[in-house]
C-alpha positions as CSV (number, residue, x, y, z in Angstrom):
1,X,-3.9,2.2,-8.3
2,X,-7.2,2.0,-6.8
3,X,-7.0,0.6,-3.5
4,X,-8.4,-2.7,-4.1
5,X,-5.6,-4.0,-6.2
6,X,-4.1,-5.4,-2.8
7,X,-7.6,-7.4,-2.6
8,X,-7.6,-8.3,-5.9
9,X,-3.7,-9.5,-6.1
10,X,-4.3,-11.7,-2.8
11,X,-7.3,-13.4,-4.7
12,X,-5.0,-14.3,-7.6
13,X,-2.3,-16.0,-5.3
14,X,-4.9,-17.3,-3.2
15,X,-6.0,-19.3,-6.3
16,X,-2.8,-19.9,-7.7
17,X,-1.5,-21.8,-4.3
18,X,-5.3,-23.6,-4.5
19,X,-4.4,-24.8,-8.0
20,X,-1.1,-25.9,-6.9
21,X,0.5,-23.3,-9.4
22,X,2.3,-21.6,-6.7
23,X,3.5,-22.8,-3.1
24,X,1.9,-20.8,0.0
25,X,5.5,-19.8,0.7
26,X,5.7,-18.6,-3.0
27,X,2.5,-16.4,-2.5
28,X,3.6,-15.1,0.3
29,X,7.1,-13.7,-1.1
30,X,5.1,-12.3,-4.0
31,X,2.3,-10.7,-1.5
32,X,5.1,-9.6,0.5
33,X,7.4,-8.2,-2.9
34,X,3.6,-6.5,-4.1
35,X,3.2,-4.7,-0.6
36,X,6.2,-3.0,-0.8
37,X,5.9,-1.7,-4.5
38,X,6.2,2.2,-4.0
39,X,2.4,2.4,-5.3
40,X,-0.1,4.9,-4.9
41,X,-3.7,3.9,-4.0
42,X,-6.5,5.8,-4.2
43,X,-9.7,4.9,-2.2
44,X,-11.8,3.0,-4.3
45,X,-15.4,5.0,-3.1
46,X,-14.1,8.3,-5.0
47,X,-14.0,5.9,-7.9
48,X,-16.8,3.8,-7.4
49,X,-19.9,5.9,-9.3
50,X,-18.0,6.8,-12.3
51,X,-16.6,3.2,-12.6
52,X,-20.0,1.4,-12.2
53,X,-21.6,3.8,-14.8
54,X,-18.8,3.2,-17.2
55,X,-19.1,-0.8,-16.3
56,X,-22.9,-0.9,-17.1
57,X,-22.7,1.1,-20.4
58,X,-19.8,-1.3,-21.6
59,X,-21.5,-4.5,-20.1
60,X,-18.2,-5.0,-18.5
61,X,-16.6,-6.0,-15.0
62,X,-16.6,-3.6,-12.5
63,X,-13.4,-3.7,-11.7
64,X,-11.9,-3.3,-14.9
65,X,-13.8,0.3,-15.2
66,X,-12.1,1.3,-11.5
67,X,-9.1,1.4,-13.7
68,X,-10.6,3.1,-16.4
69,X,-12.5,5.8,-13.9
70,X,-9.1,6.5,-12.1
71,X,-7.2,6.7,-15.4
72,X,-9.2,9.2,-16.2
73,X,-9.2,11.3,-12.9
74,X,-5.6,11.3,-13.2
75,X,-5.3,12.2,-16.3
76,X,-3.4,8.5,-17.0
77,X,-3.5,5.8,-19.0
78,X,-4.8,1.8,-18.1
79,X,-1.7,-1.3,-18.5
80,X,-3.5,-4.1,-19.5
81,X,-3.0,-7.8,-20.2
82,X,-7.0,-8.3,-20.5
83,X,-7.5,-8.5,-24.1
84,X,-11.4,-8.3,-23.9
85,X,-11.3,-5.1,-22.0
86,X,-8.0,-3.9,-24.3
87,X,-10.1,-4.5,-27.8
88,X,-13.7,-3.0,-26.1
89,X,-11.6,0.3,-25.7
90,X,-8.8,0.7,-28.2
91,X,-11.3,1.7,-30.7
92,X,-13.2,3.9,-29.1
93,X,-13.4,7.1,-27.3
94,X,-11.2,5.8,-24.5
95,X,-8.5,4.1,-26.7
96,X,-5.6,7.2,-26.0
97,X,-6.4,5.5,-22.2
98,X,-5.8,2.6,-22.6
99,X,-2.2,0.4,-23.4
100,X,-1.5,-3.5,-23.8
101,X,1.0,-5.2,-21.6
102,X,3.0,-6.3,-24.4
103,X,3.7,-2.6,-26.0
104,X,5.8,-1.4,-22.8
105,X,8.1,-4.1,-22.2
């Protein structure tokens, strides 16, 4: 994972407890559970140029490419639930990189 899933999962319970769609106590059993998932992260400046060039040709999110650029430094594959970034790449040249949510479960 690159490293700044842990920033981006905080933001999303952060919100979630804002909206009242979570408890604080709720988030912080989830950040807690999330911490401890045997994950490997890889620092997000080795990913950084090869994401932002892939993110400005697709006139996509930044973030979503970090995925993207450390799929394909791994040699692996992008799990996603974001079906505007799922349908940019399924039919193109990075479709074998990318999978939605829904097929693995």
């Amino acid at each position: 994972m690159p490293a700044f899933i842990q920033l981006e999962a905080g933001s999303v319970l952060a919100k979630k407890i804002r909206r009242n769609e979570l408890t604080k106590e709720e988030g912080d059993v989830i950040l807690k559970e999330f911490r401890q998932l045997p994950l490997q992260y890889h620092p997000d400046e080795r990913l950084f140029h090869a994401g932002y060039a892939l993110a400005l040709a697709n006139h996509q999110c930044l973030y979503d490419w970090l995925y993207l650029a450390l799929a394909k430094t791994i040699d692996g594959a992008v799990i996603t639930a974001d079906s505007k970034f799922f349908k940019t790449l399924s039919n193109g040249p990075y479709g074998p990189r990318i999978i939605w949510i829904e097929d693995i479960v």
